[in-house]
KEKE-3310 file (N, C-alpha, C; in steps of 0.2 Angstrom, whole numbers, plus 5000, padded with zeros to 4 digits):
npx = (5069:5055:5052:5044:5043:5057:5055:5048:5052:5062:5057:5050:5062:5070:5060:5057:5069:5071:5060:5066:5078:5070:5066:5076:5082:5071:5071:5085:5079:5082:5068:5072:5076:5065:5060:5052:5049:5038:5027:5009:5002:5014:5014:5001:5002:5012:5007:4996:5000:5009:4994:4991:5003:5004:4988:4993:5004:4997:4985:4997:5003:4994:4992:5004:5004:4992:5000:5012:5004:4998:5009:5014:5003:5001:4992:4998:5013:5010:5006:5015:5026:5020:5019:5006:4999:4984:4980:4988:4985:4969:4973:4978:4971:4959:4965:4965:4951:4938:4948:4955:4966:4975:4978:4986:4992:5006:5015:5030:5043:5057:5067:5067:5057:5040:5024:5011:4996:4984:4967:4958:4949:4948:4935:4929:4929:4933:4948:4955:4962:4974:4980:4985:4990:5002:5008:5014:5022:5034:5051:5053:5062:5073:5069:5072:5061:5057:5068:5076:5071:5075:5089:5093:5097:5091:5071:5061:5049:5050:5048:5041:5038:5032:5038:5038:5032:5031:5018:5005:5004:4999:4989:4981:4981:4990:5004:5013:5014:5014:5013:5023:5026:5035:5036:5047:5043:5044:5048:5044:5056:5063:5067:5070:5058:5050:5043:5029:5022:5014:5004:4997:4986:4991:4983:4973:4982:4983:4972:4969:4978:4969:4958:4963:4961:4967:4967:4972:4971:4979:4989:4995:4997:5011:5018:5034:5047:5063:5072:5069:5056:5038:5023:5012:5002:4996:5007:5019:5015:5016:5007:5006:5015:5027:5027:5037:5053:5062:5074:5078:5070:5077:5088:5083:5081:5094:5101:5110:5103:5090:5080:5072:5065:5053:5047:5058:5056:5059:5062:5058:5057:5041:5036:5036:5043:5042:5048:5044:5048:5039:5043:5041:5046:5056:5057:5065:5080:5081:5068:5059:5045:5039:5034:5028:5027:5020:5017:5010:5022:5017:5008:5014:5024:5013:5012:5022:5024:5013:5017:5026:5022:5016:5027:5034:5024:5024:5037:5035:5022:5030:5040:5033:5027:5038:5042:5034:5037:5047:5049:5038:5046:5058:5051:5045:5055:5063:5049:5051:5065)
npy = (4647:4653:4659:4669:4672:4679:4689:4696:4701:4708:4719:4724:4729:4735:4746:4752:4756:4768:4776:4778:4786:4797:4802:4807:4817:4825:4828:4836:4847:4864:4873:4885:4895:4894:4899:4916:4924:4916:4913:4914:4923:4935:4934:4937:4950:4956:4955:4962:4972:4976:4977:4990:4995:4998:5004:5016:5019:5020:5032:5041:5040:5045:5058:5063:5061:5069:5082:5083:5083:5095:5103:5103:5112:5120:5131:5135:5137:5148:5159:5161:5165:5175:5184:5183:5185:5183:5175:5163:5161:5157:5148:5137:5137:5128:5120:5112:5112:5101:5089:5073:5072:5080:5096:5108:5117:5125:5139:5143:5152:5152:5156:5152:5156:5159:5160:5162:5153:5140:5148:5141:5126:5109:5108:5118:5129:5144:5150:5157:5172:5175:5164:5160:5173:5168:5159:5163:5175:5168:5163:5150:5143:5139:5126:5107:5101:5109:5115:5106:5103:5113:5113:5101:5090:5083:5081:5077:5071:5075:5067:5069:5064:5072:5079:5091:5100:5115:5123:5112:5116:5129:5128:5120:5117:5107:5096:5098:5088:5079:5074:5079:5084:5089:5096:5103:5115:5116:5128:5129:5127:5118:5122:5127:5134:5136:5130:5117:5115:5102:5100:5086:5083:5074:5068:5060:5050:5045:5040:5028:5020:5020:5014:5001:4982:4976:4972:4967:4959:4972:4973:4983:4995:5009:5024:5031:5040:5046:5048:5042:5049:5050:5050:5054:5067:5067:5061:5068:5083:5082:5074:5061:5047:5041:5024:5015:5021:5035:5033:5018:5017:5021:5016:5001:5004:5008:4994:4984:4975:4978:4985:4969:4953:4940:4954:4959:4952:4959:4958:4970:4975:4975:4971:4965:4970:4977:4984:4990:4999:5010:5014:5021:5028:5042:5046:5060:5060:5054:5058:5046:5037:5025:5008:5005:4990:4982:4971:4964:4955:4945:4937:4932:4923:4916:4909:4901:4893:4884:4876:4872:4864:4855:4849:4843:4834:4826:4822:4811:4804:4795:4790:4781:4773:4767:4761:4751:4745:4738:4730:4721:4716:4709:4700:4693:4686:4680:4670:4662:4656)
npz = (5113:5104:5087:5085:5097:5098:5090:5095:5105:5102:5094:5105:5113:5103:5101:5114:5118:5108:5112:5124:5121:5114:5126:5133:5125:5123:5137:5140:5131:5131:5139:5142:5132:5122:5109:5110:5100:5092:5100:5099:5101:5099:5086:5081:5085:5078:5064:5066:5067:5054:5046:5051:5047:5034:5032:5040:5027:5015:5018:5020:5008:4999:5002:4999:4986:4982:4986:4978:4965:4964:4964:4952:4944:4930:4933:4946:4943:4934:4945:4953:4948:4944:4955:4961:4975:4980:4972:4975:4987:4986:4977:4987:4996:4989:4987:4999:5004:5003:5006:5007:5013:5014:5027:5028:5018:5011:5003:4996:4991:4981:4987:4999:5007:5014:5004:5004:5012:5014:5022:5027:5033:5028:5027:5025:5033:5040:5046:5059:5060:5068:5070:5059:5056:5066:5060:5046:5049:5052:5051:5039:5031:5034:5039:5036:5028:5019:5016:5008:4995:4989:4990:4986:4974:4966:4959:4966:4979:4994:5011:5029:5045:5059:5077:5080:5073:5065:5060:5064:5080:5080:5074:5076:5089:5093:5100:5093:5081:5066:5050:5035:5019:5005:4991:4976:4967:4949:4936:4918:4911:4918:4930:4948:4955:4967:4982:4987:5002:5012:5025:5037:5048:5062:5072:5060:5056:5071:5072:5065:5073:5085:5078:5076:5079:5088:5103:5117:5131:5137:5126:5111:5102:5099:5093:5088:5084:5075:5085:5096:5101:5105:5095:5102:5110:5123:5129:5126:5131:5143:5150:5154:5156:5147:5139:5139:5141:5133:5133:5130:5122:5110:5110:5106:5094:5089:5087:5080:5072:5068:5057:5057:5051:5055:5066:5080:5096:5113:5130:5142:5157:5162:5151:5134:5119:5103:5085:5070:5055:5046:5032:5020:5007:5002:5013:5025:5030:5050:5047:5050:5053:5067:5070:5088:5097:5109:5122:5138:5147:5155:5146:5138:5144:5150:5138:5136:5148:5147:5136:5142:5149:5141:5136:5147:5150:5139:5141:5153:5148:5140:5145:5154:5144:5138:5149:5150:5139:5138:5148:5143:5136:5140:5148:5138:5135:5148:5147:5137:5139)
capx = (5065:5055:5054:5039:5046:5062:5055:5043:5058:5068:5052:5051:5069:5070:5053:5060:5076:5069:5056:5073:5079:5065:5063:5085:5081:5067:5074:5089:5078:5080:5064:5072:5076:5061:5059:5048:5046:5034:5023:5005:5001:5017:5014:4996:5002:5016:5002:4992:5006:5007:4990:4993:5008:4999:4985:4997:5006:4989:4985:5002:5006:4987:4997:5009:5002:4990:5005:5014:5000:4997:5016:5014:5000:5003:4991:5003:5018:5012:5003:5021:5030:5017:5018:5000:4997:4979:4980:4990:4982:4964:4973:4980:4962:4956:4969:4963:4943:4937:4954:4954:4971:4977:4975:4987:4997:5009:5019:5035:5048:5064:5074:5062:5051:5033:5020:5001:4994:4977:4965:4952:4950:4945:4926:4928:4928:4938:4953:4958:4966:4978:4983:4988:5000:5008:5017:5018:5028:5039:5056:5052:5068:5079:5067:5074:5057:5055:5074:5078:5066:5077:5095:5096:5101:5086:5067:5058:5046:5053:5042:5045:5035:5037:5034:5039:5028:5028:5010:5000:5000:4996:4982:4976:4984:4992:5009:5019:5013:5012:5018:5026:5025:5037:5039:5048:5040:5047:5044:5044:5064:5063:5069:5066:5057:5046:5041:5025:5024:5007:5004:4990:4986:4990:4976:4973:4985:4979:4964:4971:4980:4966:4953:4966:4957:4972:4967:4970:4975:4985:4994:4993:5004:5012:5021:5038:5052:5070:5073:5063:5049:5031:5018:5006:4999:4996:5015:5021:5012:5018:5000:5005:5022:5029:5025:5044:5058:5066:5082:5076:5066:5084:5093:5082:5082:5102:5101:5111:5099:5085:5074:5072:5057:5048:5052:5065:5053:5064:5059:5057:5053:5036:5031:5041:5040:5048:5049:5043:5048:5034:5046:5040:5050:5055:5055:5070:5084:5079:5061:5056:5040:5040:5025:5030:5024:5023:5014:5012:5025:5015:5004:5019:5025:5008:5010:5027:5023:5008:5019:5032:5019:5016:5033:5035:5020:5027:5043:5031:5020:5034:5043:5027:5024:5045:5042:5028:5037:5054:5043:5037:5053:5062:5046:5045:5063:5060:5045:5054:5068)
capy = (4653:4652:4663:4673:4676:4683:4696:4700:4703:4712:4723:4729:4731:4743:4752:4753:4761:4775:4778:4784:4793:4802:4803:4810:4822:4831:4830:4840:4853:4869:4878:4894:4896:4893:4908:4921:4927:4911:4913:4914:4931:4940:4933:4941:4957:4957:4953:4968:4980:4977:4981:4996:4999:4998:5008:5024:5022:5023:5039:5046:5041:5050:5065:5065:5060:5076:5087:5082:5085:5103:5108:5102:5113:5125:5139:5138:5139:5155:5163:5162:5168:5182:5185:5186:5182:5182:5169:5158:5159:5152:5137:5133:5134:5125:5113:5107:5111:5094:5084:5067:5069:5087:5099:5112:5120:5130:5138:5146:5156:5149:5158:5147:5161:5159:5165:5159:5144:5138:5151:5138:5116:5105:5110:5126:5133:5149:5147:5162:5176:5175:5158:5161:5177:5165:5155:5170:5178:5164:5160:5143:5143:5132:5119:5104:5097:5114:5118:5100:5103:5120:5113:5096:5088:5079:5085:5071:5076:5073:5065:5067:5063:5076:5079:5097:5107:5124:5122:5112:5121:5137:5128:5113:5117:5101:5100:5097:5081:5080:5073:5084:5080:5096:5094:5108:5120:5119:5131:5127:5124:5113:5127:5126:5143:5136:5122:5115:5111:5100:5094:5080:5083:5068:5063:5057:5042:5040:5037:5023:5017:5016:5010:4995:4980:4972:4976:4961:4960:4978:4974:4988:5000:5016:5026:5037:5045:5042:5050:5039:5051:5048:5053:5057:5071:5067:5060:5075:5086:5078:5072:5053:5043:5034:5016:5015:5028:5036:5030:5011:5015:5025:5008:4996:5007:5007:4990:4984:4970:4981:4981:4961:4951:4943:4959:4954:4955:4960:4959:4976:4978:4970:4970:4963:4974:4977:4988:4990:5005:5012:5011:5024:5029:5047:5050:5061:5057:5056:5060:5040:5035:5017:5005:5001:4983:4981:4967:4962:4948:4938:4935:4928:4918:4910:4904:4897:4888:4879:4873:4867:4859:4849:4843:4839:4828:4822:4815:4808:4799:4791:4787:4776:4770:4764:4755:4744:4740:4734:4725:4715:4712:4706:4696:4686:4682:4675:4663:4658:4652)
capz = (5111:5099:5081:5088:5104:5098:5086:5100:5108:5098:5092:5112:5113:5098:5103:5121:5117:5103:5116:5131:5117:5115:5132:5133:5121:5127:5145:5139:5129:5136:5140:5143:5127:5118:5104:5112:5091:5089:5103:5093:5103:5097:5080:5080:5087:5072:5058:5065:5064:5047:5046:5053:5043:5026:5034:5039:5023:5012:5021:5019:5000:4997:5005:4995:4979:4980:4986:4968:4961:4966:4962:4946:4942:4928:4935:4954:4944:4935:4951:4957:4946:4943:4962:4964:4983:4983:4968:4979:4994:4983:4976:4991:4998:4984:4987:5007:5003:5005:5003:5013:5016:5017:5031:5029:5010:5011:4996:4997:4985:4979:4993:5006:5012:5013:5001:5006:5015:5017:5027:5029:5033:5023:5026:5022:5038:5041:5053:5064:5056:5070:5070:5052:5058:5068:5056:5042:5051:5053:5046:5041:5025:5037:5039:5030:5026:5015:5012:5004:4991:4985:4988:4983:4964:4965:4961:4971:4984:5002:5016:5037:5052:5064:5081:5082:5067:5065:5059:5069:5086:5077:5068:5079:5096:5092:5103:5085:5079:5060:5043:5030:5012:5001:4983:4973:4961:4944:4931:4911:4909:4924:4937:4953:4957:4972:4985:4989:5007:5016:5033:5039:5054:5065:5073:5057:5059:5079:5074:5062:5079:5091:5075:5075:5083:5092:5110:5121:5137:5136:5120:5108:5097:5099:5084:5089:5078:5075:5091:5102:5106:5102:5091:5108:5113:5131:5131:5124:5134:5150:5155:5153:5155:5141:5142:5138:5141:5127:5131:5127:5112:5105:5112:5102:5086:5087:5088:5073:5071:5068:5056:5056:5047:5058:5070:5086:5103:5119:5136:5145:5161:5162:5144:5130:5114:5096:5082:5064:5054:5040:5028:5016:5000:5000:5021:5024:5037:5054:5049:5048:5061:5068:5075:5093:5098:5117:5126:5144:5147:5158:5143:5133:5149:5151:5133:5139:5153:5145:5129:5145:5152:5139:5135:5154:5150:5134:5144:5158:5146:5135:5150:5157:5137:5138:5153:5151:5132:5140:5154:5140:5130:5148:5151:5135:5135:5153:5146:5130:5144)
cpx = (5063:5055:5050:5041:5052:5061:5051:5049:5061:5067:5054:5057:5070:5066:5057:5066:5076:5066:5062:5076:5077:5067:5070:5081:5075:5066:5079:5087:5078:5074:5064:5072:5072:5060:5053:5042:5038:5027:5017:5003:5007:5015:5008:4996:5006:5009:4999:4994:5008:5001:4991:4999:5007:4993:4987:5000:5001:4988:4990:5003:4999:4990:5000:5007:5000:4997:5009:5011:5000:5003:5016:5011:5001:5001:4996:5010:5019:5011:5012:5028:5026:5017:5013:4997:4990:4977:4983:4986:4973:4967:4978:4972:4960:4958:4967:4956:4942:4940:4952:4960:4975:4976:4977:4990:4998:5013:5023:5036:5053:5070:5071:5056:5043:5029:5014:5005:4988:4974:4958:4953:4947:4937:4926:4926:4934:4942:4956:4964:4974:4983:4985:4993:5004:5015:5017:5023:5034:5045:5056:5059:5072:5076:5068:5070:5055:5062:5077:5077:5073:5085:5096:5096:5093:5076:5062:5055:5048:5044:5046:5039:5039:5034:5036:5037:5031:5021:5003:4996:4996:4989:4978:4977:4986:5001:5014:5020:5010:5016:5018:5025:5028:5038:5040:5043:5043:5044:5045:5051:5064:5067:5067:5064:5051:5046:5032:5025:5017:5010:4998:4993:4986:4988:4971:4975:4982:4973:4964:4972:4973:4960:4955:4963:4962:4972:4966:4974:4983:4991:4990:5001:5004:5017:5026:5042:5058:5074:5071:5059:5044:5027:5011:5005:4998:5004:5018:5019:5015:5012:5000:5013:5022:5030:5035:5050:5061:5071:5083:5074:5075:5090:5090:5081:5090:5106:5105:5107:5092:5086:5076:5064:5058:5052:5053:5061:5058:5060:5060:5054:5047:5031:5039:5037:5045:5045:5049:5045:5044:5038:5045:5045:5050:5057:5066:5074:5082:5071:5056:5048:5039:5034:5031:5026:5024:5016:5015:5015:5021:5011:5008:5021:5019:5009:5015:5026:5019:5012:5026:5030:5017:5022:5034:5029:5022:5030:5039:5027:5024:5037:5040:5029:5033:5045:5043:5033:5045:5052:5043:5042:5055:5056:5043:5050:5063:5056:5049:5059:5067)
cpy = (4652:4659:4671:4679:4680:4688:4699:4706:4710:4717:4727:4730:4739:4749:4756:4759:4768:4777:4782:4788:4799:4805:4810:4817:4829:4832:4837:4847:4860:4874:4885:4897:4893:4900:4912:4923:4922:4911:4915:4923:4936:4939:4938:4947:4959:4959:4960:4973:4980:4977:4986:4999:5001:5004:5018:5025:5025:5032:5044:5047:5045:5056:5066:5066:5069:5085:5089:5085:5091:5106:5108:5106:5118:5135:5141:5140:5148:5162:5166:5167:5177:5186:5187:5184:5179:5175:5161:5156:5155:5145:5133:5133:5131:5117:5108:5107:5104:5088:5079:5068:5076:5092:5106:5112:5124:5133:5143:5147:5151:5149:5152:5151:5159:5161:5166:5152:5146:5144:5148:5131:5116:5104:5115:5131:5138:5149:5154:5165:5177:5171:5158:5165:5172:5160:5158:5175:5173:5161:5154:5142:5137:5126:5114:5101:5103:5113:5112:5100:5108:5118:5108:5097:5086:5084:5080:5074:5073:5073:5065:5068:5067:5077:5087:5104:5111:5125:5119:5114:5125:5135:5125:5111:5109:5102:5098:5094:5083:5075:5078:5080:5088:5090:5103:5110:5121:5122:5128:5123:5119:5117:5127:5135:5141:5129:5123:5111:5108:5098:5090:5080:5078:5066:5058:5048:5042:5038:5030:5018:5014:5012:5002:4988:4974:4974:4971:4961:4965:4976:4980:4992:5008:5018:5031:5038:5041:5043:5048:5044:5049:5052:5052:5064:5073:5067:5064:5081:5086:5076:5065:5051:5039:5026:5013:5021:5026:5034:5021:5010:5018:5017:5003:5001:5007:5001:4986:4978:4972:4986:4972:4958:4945:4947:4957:4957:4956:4963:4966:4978:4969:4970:4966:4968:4974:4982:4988:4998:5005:5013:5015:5027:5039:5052:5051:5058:5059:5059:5053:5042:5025:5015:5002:4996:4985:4976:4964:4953:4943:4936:4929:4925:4915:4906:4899:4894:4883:4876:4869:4864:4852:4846:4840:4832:4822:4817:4810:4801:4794:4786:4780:4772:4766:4760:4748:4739:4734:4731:4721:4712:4709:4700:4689:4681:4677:4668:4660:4655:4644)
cpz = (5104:5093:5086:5093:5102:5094:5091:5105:5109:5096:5101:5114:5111:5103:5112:5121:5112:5109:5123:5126:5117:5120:5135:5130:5123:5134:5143:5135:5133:5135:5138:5137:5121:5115:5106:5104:5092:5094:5099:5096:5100:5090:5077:5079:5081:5065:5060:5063:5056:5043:5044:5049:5036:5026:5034:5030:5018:5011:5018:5011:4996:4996:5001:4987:4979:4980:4979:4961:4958:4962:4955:4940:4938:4931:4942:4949:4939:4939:4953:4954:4944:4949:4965:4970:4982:4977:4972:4983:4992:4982:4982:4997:4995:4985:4994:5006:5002:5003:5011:5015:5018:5022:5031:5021:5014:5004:4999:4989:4984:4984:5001:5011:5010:5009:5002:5010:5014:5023:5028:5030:5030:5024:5024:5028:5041:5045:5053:5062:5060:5072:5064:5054:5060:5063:5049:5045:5053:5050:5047:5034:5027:5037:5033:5026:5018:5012:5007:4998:4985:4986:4986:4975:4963:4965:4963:4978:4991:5007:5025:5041:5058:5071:5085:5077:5069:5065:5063:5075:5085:5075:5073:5086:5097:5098:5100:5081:5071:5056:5038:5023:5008:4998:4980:4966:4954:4938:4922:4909:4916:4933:4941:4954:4966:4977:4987:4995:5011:5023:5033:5046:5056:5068:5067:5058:5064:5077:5069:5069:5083:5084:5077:5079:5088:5098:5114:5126:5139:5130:5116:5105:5101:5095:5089:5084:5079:5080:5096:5105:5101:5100:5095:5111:5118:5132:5132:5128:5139:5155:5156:5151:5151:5144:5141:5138:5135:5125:5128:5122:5108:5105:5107:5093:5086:5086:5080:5070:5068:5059:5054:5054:5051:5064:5078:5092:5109:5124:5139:5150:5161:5155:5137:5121:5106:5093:5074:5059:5047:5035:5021:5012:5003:5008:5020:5031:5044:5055:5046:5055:5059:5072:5081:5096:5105:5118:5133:5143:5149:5153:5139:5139:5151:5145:5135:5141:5150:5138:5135:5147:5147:5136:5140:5155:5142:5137:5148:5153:5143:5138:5151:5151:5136:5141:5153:5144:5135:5146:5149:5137:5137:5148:5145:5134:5139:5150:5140:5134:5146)
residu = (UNK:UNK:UNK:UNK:UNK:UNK:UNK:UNK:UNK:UNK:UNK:UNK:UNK:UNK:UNK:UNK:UNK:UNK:UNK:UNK:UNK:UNK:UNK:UNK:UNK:UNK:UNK:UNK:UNK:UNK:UNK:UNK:UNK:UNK:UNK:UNK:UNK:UNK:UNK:UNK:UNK:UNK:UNK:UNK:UNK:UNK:UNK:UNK:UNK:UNK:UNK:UNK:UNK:UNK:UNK:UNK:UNK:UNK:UNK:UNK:UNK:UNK:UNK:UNK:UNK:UNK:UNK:UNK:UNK:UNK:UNK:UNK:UNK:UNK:UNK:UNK:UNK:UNK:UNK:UNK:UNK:UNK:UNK:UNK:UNK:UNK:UNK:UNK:UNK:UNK:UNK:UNK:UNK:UNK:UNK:UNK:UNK:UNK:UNK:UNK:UNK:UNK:UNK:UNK:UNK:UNK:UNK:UNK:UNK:UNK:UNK:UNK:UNK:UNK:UNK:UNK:UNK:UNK:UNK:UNK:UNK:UNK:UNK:UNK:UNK:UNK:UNK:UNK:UNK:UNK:UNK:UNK:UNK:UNK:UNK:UNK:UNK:UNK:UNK:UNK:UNK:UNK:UNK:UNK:UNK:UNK:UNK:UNK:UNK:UNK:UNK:UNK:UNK:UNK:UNK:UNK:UNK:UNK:UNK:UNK:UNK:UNK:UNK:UNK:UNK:UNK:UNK:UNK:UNK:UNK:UNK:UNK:UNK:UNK:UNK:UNK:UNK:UNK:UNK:UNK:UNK:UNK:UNK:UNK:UNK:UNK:UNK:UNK:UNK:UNK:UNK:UNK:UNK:UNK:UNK:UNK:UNK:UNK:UNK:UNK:UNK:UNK:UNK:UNK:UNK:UNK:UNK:UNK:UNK:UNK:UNK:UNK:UNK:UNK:UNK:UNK:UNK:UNK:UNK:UNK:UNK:UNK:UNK:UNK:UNK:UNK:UNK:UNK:UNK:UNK:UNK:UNK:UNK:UNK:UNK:UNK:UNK:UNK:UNK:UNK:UNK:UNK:UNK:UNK:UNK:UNK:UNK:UNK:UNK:UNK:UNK:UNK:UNK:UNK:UNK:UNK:UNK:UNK:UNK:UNK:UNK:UNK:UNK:UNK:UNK:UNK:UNK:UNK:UNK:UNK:UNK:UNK:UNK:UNK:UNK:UNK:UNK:UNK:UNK:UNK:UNK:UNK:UNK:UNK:UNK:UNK:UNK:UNK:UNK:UNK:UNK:UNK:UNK:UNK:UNK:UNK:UNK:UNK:UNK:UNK:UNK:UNK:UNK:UNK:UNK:UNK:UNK:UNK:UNK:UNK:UNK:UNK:UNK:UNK:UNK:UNK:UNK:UNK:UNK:UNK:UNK:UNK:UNK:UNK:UNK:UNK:UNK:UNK:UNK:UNK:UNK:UNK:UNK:UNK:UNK:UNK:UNK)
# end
């Protein structure tokens, strides 16, 4: 045998023998267990959800920012202490007159009772002297979104996504869907003598939701609470079935895995979906809101198939390109013979 021939050899030998390795290793991989996370369509759906989540909070922290503002303001904290309603009830119209992010003020006392709100939106258009009784007359002192403000240590303004206002329906025949934004009222020595209470009507955010431009073949978002309901109106209503029961959405928020970066899809039925929570500074307990993810599964089991099809083609080729290489090496050995 000559030199040649035995390195030809030895070459197609090697080559031969990496190449059934190969060929071992990607027989044994298991498909099944390929990471659903990775597929390029969940990954898009993620990427837009945070979007979407920078979007709402925008929106929100505006909310809040002005609501701060407002409490802060010397002439609310003497109207208040002067008890002059009809002073109130101006700067809290003043306050929603063409605010981007306001829709509702409210001002309370120190005990939690109400003293004004807005009797106009943010155009300046007079809202219904009777939709206003409706929630002056209303003991709203226990609501935590108000009473936090006046019993805590802290004078920091509290945030909650709610889906059971007081305000809304009265205002926007909404069927309770809002976000909250109090901050306390203090006067010169730093005492709390009042709260400043907003809402933003929440079709604000849906319309964040449907502007979103991630609408492929039924993937899309929906926003619910800490209680697994949703931030819909139809849903809530009972004109439209949640794309997911409540007890599922409460099952993946309990999930002690939850929240995870990038966030954990799980198959469901015939959608696979997950869960982002908005994450904003200041939201009280039980008043977070979350971006629901859902996408039809067959979408993400087409990508599957087609990334198996090509390892099934990988082993196939390698296998053939193994062959021919230990054909050769056999076959020069023979003629070196």
């Amino acid at each position: 045998m000559t030199r040649s021939v035995r390195v030809m050899a030895i070459r197609s030998i090697l080559l031969g023998a990496a190449m059934i390795g190969l060929i071992i290793t990607l027989k044994n991989y298991d498909l099944n267990h390929l990471n659903v996370r990775e597929s390029q369509i969940l990954r898009e759906l993620s990427s837009q959800a945070l979007v979407l989540r920078n979007e709402i909070r925008q929106t929100a922290q505006l909310a809040l920012e002005q609501t701060t503002s407002l409490s802060r303001a010397p002439r609310l904290v003497r109207a208040i202490n002067e008890g002059g309603s009809e002073e109130l009830q101006r700067i809290a119209n003043e306050a929603v007159s063409g605010s981007s992010a306001l829709d509702v003020v409210a001002l309370f006392d120190r005990q939690g009772g109400i003293l004004a709100m807005n009797t106009i939106d943010h155009q300046g258009v007079p809202i219904a002297e009777e939709r206003i009784s409706r929630i002056m007359r209303r003991d709203l002192s226990k609501r935590e979104v108000v009473a936090s403000c006046l019993t805590n240590k802290s004078d920091d303004p509290v945030v909650e996504f709610q889906t059971h206002c007081d305000f809304t329906p009265a205002l926007f025949d909404s069927t309770g869907l809002s976000a909250a934004f109090s901050t306390p009222i203090l006067d010169p020595d730093g005492k709390k003598i009042g709260v400043v209470s907003s809402r933003l009507n929440f079709n604000r955010i849906l319309k964040l939701v449907g502007q979103n431009n991630f609408k492929y073949a039924g993937s899309d978002f929906e926003l619910v609470n800490d209680q697994g309901e949703y931030f819909s109106e139809e849903i809530n209503a009972g004109k439209l079935a949640p794309p997911l029961a409540r007890e599922i959405v409460e099952m993946l928020l309990a999930d002690p895995g939850y929240p995870s970066e990038p966030p954990s899809f799980d198959r469901q039925g015939d959608l696979y979906v997950a869960l982002m929570p908005l994450g904003m500074e200041r939201t009280i307990r039980g008043g977070e809101l979350h971006i629901l993810m859902k996408v039809p599964a067959d979408r993400v089991w087409t990508l599957r198939h087609a990334l198996s099809w090509v390892l099934r083609g990988g082993i196939l080729f390698f296998g053939l390109l193994s062959v021919v290489f230990l054909f050769r090496a056999l076959n020069s050995v023979s003629l070196a013979d």
